[in-house]
C-alpha positions as CSV (number, residue, x, y, z in Angstrom):
1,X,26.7,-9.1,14.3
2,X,26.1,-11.9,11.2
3,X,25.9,-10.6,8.3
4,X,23.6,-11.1,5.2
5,X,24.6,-10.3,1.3
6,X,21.7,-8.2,-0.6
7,X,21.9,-7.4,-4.6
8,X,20.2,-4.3,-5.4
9,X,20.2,-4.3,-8.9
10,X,17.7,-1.0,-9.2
11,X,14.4,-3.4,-8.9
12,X,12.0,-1.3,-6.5
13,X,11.7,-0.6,-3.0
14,X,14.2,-2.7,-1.0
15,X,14.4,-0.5,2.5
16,X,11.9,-2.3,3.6
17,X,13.6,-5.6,3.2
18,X,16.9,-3.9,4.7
19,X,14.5,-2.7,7.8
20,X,13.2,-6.0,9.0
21,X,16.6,-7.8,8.2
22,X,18.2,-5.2,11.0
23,X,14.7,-5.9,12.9
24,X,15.9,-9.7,13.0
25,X,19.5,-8.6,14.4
26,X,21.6,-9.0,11.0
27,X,23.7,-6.4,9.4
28,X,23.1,-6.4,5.3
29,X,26.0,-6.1,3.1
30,X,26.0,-4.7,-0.4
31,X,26.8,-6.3,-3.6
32,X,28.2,-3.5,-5.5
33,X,30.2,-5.7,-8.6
34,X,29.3,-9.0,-10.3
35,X,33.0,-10.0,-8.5
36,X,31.1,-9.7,-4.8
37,X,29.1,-12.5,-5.3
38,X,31.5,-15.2,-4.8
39,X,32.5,-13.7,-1.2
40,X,28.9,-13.6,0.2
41,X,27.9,-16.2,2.4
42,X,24.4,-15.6,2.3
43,X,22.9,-13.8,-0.5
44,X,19.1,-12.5,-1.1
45,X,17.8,-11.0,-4.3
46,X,15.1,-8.7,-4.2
47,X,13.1,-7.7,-7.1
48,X,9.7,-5.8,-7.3
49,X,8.0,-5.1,-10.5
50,X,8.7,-5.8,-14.3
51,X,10.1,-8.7,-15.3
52,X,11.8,-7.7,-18.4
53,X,13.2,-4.7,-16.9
54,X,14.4,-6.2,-13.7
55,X,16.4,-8.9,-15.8
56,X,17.3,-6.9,-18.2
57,X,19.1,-4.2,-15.2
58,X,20.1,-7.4,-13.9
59,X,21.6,-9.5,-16.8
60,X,23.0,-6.0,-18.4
61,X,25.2,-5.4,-14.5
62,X,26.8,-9.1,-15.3
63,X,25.0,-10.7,-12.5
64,X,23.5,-14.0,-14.6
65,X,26.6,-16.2,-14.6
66,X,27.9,-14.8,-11.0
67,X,24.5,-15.9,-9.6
68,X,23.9,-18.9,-11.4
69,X,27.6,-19.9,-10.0
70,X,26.4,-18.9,-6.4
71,X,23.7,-21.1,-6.1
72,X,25.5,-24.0,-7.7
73,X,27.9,-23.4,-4.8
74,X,25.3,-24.6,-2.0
75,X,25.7,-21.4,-0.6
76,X,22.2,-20.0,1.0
77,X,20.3,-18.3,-1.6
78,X,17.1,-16.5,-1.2
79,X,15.0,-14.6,-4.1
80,X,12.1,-12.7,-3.2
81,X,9.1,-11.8,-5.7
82,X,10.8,-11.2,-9.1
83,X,14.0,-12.9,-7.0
84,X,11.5,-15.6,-7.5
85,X,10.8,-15.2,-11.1
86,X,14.1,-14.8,-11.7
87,X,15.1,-18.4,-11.2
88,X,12.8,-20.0,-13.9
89,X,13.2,-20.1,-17.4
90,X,11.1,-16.9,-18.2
91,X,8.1,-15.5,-18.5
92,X,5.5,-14.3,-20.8
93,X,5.8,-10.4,-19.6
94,X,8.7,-10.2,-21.6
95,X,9.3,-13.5,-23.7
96,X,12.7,-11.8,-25.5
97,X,14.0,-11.4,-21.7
98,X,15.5,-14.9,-20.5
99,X,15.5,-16.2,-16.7
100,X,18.0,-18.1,-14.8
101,X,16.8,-21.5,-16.2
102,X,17.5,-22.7,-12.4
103,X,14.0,-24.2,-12.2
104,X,12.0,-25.5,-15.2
105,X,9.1,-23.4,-15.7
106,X,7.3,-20.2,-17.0
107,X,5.1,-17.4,-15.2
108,X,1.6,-16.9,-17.5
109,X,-0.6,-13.6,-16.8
110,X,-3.4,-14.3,-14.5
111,X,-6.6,-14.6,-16.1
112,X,-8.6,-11.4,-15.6
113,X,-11.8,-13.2,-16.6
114,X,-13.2,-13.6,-12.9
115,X,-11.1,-11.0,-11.3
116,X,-8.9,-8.3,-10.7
117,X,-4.9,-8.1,-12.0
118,X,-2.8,-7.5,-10.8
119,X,-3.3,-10.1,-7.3
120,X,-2.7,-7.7,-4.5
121,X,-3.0,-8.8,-1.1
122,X,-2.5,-11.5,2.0
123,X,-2.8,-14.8,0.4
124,X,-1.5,-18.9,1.5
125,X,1.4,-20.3,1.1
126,X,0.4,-24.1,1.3
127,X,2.6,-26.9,1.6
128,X,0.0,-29.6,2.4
129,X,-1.4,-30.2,-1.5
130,X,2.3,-30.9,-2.2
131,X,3.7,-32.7,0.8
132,X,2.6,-35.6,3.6
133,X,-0.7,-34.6,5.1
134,X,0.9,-36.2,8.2
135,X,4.0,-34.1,8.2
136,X,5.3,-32.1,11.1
137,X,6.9,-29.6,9.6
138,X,6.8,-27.1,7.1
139,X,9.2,-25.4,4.4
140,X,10.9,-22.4,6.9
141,X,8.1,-21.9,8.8
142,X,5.3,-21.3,6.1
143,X,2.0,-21.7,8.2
144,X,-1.4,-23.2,7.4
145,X,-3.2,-20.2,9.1
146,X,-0.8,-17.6,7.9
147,X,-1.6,-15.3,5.2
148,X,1.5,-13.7,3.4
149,X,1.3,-10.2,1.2
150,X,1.5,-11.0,-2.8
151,X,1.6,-7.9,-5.6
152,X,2.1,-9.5,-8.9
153,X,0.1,-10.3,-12.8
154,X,2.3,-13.0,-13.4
155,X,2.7,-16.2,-11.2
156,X,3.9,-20.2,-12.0
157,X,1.1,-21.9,-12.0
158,X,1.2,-25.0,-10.2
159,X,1.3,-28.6,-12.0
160,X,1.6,-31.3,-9.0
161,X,4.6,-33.5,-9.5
162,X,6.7,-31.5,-11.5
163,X,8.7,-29.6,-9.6
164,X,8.5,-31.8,-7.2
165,X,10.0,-34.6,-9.0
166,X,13.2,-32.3,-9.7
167,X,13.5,-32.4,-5.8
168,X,11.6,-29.0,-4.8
169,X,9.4,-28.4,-1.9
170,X,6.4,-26.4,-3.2
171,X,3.5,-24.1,-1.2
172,X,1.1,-22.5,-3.2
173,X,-1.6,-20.4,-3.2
174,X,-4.9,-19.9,-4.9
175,X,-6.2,-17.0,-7.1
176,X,-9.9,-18.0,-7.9
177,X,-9.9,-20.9,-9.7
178,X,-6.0,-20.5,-10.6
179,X,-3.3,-22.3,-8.0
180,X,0.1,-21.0,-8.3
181,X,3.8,-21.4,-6.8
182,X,4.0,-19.2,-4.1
183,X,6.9,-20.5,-2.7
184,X,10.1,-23.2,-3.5
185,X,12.9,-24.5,-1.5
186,X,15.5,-27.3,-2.5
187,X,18.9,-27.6,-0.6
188,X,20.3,-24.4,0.0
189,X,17.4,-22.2,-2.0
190,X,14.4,-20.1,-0.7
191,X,12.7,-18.2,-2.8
192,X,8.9,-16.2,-2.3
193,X,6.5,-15.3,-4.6
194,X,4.8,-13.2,-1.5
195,X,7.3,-10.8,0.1
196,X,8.2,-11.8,3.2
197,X,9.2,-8.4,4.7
198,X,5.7,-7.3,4.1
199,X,3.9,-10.0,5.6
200,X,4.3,-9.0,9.1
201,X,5.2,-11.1,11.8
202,X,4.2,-14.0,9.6
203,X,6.2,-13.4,6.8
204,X,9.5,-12.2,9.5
205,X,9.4,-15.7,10.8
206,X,10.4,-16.8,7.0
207,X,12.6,-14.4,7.0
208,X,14.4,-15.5,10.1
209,X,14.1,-18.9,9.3
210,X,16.2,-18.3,6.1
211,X,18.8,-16.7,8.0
212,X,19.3,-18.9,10.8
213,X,19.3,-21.7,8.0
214,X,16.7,-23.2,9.7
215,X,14.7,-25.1,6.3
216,X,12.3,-27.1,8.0
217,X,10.2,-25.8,10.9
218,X,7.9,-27.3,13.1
219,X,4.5,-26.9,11.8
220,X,2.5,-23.8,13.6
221,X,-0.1,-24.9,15.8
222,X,-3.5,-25.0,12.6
223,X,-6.8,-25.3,12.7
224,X,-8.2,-28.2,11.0
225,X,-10.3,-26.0,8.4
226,X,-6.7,-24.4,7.2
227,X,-7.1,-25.5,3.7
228,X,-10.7,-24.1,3.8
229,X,-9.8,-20.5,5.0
230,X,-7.0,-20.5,1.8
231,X,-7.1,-17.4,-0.7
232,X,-7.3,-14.3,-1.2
233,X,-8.8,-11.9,2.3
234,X,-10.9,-9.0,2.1
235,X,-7.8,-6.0,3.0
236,X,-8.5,-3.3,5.6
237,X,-6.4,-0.1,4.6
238,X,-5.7,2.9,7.0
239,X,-5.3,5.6,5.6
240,X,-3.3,9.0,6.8
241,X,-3.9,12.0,5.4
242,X,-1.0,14.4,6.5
243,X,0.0,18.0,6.2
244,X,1.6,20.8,8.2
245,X,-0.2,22.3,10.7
246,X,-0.2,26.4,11.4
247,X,3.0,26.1,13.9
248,X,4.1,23.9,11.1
249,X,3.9,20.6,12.6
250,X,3.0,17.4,10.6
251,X,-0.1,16.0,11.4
252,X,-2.3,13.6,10.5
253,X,-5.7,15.1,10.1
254,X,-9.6,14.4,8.5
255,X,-11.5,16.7,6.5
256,X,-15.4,16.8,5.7
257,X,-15.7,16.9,2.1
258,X,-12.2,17.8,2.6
259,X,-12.5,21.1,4.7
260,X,-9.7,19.9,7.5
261,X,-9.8,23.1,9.3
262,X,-12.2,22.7,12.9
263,X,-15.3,25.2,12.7
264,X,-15.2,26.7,16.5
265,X,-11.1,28.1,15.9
266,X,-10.1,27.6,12.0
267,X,-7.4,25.5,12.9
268,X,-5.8,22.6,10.7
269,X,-8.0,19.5,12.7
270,X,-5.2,17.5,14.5
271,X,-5.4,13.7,15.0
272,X,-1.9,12.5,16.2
273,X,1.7,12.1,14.7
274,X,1.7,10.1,11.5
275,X,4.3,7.6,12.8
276,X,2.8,6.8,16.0
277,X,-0.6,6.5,14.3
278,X,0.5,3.9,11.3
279,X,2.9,1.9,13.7
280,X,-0.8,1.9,16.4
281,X,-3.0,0.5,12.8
282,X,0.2,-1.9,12.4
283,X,-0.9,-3.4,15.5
284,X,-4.1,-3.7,15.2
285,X,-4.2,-5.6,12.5
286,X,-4.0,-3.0,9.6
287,X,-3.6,-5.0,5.8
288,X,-1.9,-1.7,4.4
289,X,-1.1,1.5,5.4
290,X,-1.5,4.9,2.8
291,X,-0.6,8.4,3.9
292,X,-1.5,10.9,1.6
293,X,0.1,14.1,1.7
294,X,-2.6,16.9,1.2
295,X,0.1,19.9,1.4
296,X,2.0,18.4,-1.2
297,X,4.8,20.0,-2.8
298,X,4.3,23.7,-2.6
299,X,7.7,24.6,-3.9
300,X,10.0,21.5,-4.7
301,X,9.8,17.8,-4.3
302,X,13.0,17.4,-3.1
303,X,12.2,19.5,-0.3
304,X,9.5,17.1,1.0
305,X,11.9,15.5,3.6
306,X,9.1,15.5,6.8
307,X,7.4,13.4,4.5
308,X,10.6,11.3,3.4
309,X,11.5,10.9,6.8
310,X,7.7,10.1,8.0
311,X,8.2,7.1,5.5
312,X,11.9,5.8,6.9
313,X,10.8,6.0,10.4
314,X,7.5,3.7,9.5
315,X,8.9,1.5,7.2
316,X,11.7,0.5,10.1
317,X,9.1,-1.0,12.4
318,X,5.5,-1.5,10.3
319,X,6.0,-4.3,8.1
320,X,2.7,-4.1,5.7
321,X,2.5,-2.2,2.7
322,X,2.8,1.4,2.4
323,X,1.3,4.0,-0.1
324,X,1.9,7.3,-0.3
325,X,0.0,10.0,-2.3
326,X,0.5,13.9,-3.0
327,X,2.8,15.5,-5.3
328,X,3.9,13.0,-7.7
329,X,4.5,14.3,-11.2
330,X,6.6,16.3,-13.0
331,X,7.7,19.4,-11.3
332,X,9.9,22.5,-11.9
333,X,12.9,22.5,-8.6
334,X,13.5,26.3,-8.5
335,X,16.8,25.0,-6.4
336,X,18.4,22.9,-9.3
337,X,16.6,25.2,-12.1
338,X,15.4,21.7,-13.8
339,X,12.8,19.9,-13.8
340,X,12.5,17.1,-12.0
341,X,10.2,13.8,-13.2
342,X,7.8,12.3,-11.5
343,X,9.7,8.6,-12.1
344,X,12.3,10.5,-10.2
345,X,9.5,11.5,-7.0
346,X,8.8,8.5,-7.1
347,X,11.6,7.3,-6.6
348,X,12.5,9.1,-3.9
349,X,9.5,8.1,-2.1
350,X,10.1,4.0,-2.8
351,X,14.1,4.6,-1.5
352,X,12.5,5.8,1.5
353,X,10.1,3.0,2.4
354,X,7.1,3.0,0.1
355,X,5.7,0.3,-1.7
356,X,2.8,2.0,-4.0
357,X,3.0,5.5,-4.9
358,X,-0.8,7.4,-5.0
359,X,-1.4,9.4,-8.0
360,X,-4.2,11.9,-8.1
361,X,-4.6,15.6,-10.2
362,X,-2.1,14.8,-12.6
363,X,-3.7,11.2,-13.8
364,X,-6.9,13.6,-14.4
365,X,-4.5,15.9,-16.5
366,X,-2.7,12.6,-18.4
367,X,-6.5,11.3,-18.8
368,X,-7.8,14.4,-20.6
369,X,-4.3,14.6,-23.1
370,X,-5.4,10.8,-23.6
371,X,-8.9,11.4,-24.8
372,X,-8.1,14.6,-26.4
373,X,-5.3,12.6,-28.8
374,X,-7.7,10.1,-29.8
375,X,-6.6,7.2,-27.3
376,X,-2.9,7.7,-27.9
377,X,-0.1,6.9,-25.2
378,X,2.9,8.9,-25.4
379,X,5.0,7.2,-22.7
380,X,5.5,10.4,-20.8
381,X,2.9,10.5,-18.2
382,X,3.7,9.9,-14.7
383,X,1.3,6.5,-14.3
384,X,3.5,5.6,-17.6
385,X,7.0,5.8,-16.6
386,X,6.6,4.9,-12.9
387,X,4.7,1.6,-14.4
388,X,7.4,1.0,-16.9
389,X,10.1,1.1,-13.7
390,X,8.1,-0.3,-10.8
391,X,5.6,-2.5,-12.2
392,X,2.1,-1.8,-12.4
393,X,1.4,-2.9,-9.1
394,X,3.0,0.4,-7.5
395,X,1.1,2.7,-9.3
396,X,-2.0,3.7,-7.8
397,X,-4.5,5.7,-9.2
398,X,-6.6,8.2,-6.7
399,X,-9.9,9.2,-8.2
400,X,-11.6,12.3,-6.7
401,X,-15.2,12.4,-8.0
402,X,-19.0,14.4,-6.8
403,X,-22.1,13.5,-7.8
404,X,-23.7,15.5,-10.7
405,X,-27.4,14.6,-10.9
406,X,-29.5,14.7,-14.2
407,X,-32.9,14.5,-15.1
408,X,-32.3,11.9,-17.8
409,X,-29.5,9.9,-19.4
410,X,-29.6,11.8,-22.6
411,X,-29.3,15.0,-21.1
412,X,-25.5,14.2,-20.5
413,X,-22.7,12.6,-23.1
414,X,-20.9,10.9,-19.7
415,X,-21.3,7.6,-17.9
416,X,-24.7,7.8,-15.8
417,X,-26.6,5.6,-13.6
418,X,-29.7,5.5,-12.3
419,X,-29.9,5.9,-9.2
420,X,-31.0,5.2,-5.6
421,X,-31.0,8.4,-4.3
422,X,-32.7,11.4,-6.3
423,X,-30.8,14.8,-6.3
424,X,-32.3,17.6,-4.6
425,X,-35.1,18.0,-7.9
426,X,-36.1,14.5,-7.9
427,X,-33.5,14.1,-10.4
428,X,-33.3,9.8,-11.0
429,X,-29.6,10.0,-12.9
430,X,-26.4,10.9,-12.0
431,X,-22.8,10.8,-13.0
432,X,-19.1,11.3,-11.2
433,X,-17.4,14.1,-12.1
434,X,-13.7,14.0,-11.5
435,X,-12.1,16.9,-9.3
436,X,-8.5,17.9,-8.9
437,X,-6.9,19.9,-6.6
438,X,-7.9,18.4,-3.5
439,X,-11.6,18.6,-4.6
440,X,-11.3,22.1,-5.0
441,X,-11.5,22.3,-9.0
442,X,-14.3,20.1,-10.7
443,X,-12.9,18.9,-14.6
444,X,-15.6,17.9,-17.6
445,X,-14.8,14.1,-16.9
446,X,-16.4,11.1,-15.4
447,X,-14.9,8.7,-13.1
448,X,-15.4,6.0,-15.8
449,X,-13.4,8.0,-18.3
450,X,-10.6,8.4,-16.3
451,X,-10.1,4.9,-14.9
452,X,-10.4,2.9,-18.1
453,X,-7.8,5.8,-19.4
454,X,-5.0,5.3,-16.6
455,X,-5.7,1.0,-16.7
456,X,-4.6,1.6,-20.5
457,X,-2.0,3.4,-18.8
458,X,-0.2,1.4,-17.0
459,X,-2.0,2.3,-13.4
460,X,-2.1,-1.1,-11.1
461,X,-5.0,0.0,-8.6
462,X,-7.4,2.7,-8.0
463,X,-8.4,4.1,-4.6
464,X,-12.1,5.3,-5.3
465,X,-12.9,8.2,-3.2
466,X,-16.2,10.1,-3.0
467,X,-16.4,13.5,-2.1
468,X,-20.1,13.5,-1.2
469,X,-19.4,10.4,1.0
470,X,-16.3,12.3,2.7
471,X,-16.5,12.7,6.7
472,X,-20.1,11.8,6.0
473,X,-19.8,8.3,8.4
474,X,-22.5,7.3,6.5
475,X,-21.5,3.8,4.7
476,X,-19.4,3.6,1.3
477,X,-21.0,5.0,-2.1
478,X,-21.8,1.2,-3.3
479,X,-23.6,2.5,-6.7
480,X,-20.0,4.3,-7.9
481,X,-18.0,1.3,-6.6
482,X,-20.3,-0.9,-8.7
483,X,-20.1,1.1,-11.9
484,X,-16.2,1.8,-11.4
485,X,-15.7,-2.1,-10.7
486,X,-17.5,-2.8,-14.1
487,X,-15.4,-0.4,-15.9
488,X,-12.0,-2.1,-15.1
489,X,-10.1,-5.4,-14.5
490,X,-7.3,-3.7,-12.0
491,X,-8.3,-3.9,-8.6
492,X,-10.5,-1.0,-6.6
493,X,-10.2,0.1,-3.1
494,X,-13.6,1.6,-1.9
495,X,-13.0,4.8,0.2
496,X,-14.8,7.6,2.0
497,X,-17.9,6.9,4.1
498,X,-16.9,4.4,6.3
499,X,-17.9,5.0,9.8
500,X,-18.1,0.9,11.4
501,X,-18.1,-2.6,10.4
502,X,-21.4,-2.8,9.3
503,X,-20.0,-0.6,6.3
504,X,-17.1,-2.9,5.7
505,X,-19.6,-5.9,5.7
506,X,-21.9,-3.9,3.2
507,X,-19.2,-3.1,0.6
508,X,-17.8,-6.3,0.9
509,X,-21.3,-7.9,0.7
510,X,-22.8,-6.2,-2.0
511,X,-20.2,-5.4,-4.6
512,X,-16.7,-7.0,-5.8
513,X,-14.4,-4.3,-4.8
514,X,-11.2,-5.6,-3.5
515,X,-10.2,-3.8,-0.6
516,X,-11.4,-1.2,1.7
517,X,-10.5,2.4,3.3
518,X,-10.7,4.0,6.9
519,X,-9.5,6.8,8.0
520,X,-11.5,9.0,10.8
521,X,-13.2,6.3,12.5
522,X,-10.0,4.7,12.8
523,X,-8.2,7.7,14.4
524,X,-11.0,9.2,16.0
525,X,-10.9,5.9,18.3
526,X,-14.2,4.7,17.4
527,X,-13.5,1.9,15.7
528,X,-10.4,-0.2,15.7
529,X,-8.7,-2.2,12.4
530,X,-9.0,-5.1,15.0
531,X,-12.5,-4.9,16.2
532,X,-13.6,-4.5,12.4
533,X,-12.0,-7.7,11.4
534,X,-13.6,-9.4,14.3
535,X,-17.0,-8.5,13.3
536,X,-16.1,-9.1,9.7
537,X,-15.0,-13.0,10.5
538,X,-18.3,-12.9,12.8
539,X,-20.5,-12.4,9.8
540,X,-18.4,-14.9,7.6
541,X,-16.2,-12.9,5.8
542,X,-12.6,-14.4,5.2
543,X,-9.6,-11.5,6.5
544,X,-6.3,-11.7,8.1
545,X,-5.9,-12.6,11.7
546,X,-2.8,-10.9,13.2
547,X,-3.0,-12.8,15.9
548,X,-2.7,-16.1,13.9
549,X,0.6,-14.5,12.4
550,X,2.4,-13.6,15.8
């Protein structure tokens, strides 16, 4: 079997990259010692999250010169997302913290002006603004129609001509009005802005052109309105929620207003295996993939390993993003007598497969230490440390609020709007209180509070449920995903409601959120990922084809 060379210098979830390597029929190799890299033949470096602390792990390990010497060598050389970054001279999250110097350049923070940071999604990679329009072939296999998964605040924005000149093939990709390197290639280098394991089939073909040393492909098959359909797509998320059953089988079940247990029997409501269910959204077409584990961690992290394993047996044959959720903080291990951090759950969970980690009671609990110390960060909260490690962009906040209506906007010292839909008095005002606990314990803060608190944090993303909207299949809450969208410059994912396409449509119509969440109509059968993108590119709205990536 050939075999490939990976660093891992401690830069973020790398299974993943490791799974569709074996997918593709190559064994990996480690490089354990800054004396390995000489012996590999072809070497890829991974890197998700910080740039300062990924070059600073890297550059303290003794890798800088070993590399640098590697790809002088005209061995193949492949860096992927902060691999990427890696390679120019550095970058303005951490301007003490050098790069490579291998290509001229800097990454700048994307302006947050016009939209959300960090960029999460499917996005181009287009080489025809930097090469012949009459060309044949593309850059190892980068497609017009293909859309590839990006998670980063910091890019290379592009200047025609000037890497060029210095002999690199460019694709970029456009972030509103900002275009940006989202890929380079010169002689025996690849590197990706967009991570190629997590693009599906269209970022495998990348992949497997980079193996196979194949550096120019013939160009995919495009429509002629390729360039027009470039940018950022609306994302369709599944999500899982997952817990033991009472034979104490995991299962992927649906609550309303997040009661899971069927009326006629009491039993925990069963909607297929968690596996088999993410690998079926997969196929259909799914932009991400969350489970959220609602029996959490009743006695020890470490003693999560359905859940572990759930994760290894995904991540080896669904190649999107994958979030998981549910008992990630600071916890006492009765087993070890220690406590255990929640960097270190987290950890756990991104060795195993995940890409984002889901963080819900205890970013309530951080939130109200925040206000209650005037605004101060300590460091210490889980959103904190797991940003600090992973990057921003794997820490994602889950907000749990309920309505509480008012009869006027004085009445209350929280966020309110006026609303649509008068409570059960006639009241015209509400706001969002925050719940923890699985809804089960309301807390004396407002979903505004707590998201502007855990974006000072360090929190990359918030997934906006609505417990009022939960199993309701009634259409997403669009006045809280306005007022939360307003509130913050990190991305939102609208949740709970959704019951077809027409509410897709509606939340992407009517408000900015970034993304969007099903869960029952999805696994109820009613609705497919597939046949919701289909009616969303009906009605003119721009989302990944999976069909165009095969």
């Amino acid at each position: 079997m050939a075999k490939v060379q990976l660093l891992d210098y401690a830069a973020g979830n790398i299974r993943s990259l490791v799974n569709a390597i074996e997918k593709l029929g190559w064994e990996v190799e480690w490089i354990e010692s800054p004396s390995d890299v000489a012996k590999a033949e072809k070497l890829i470096l991974p890197g998700v999250g910080h740039f300062g602390h990924c070059l600073s792990q890297f550059a303290n390990a003794g890798y800088v010169e070993p590399v640098k010497a590697y790809i002088e060598s005209g061995k193949p050389f492949m860096g992927i997302c902060v691999g990427l970054q890696a390679l120019f001279d550095g970058s303005d999250e951490n301007t003490s913290v050098p790069g490579l110097g291998v290509i001229k350049g800097r990454l700048e923070r994307f302006s947050d002006a016009d939209k959300s940071v960090p960029h999460i999604g499917w996005n181009s990679a287009n080489t025809s603004s930097t090469e012949d329009s009459s060309a044949t072939d593309s850059i190892y296999g980068l497609g017009p129609d293909s859309k590839y998964y990006y998670v980063h605040s910091y890019a290379v924005p592009y200047r025609k001509g000037e890497l060029e000149k210095d002999g690199w093939s460019v694709a970029t990709a456009r972030y509103g009005e900002e275009e940006f390197i989202g890929a380079v290639a010169k002689n025996n280098v690849l590197a990706t802005q967009f991570h190629p394991e997590k693009s599906g089939a269209a970022g495998l073909r990348v992949l497997k052109a980079f193996l196979e040393g194949k550096s120019r492909q013939p160009l995919p098959s495009s429509t002629a309105d390729a360039l027009a359909k470039s940018g950022l797509t609306r994302r369709i998320i599944a999500c899982l929620d997952v817990r033991t059953n009472d034979q104490g089988d995991l299962v992927v079940t649906k609550g309303d207003q997040y009661d899971v247990r069927e009326k006629s029997d009491n039993a925990v409501r069963n909607l297929g295996k968690p596996v088999e269910k993410a690998q079926q959204y997969y196929e259909q077409g799914a932009d991400e993939v969350t489970f959220l584990n609602i029996t959490s961690f009743r006695e020890t992290p470490l003693k999560d390993l359905p859940m572990l394993e759930v994760l290894r047996q995904t991540s080896a044959t669904v190649f999107v993003p994958l979030t998981i959720g549910g008992g990630i903080r600071d916890t006492y291990d009765p087993a070890t007598k220690r406590t255990v951090p929640a960097l270190e759950v987290a950890t756990l969970y991104f060795k195993s497969g995940a890409d984002k980690v889901s963080i819900g009671s205890d970013a309530v609990t951080a939130a109200e230490q925040y206000y209650a110390s005037n605004k101060t960060l300590t460091g210490k909260s889980a959103i904190e440390t797991i940003s600090e490690a992973y990057g921003a962009q794997a820490v994602v906040v889950s907000v749990d609020p309920k309505r509480v209506y008012v009869a006027s906007q004085d009445s209350t010292t929280h966020h309110t709007i006026s609303t649509a839909f008068p409570g059960p008095n006639g009241e015209q005002y509400c706001w969002y209180a925050c719940t923890i606990k699985g809804g089960r314990e309301t807390r004396d803060l407002d979903a505004v509070q707590l998201v502007t608190a855990v974006e000072a944090m360090g929190a990359g993303e918030i997934l906006l449920n609505c417990i009022d909207k939960d199993g309701t299949n009634s259409g997403f809450d669009l006045e809280l995903v306005r007022m939360v969208k307003a509130a913050v410059r990190i991305p939102v994912i609208a949740s709970s409601g959704a019951g077809n396409a027409d509410h897709f449509a509606e939340i992407f119509e009517q408000t900015n959120v970034d993304a969007a969440l099903g869960a029952g109509m999805f696994h109820r059968g009613e609705w497919t990922v597939k046949q919701v993108k289909e009616q969303l590119r009906q009605q003119g709205l721009m989302v990944r084809s999976f069909e165009e990536d095969v």
